[in-house]
C-alpha positions as CSV (number, residue, x, y, z in Angstrom):
1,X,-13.9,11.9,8.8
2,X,-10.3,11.3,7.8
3,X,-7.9,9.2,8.6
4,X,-4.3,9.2,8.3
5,X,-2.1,5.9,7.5
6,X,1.2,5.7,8.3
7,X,3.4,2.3,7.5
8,X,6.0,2.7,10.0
9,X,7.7,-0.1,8.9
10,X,8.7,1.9,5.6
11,X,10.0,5.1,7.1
12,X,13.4,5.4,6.5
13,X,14.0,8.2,9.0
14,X,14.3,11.3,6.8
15,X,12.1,13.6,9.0
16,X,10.5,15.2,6.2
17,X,7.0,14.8,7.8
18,X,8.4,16.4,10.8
19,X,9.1,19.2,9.1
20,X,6.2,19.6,6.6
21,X,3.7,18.7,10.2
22,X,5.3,19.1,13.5
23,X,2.1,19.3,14.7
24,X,1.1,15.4,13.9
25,X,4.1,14.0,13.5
26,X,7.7,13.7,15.6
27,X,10.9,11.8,15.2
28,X,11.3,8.5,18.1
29,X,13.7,7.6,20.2
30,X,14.9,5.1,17.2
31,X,15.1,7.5,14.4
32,X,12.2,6.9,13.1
33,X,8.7,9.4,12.6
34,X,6.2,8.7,15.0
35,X,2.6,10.3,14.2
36,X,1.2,11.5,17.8
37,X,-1.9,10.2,19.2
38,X,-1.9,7.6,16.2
39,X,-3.1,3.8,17.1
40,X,-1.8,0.5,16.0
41,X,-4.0,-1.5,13.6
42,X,-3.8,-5.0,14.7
43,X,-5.0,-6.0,11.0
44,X,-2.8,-4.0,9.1
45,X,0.0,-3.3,11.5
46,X,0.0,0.6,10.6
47,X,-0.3,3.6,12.6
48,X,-3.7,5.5,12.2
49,X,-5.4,8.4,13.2
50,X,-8.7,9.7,12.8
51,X,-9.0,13.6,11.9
52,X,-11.2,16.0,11.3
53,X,-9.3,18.1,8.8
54,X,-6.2,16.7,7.3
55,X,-4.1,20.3,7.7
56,X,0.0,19.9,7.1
57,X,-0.7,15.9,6.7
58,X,-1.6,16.2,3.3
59,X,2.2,18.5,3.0
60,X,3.6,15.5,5.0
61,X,2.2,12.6,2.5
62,X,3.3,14.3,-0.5
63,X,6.7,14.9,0.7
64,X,7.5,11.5,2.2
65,X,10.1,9.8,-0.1
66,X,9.2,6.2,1.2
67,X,5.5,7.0,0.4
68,X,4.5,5.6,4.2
69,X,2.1,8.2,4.9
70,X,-1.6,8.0,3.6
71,X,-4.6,10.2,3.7
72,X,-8.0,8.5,3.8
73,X,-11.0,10.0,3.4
74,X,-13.9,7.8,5.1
């Protein structure tokens, strides 16, 4: 399993995930990217999501200029 990290708090609005992943990730209401279906972490305070195969993410993490957006493998 892998899971994908994002620090919302970093994003800076750029969209570049959007476009690299429209599948997993979207812009909100406030500008900034939102990664669909991901969950709060209560410890950490970042957005995660479990998947099976990490697909455009991986296109997403290396082309986010905050450097929010983490692959994990578990």
């Amino acid at each position: 399993m892998k899971k994908v990290i994002f620090e919302r708090e970093k994003c800076i609005g750029c969209g570049s995930c959007t476009f690299a992943c429209p599948d997993y990730w979207e812009m909100g209401e406030d500008g900034m990217s939102n990664l669909k279906g991901g969950k709060k972490n209560e410890e950490t305070g970042n957005i995660e999501l479990d998947v099976e195969e990490v697909g455009c993410n991986k296109e997403a993490e290396e082309g986010c200029p905050a450097l929010c957006i983490h692959i994990k493998e578990e």
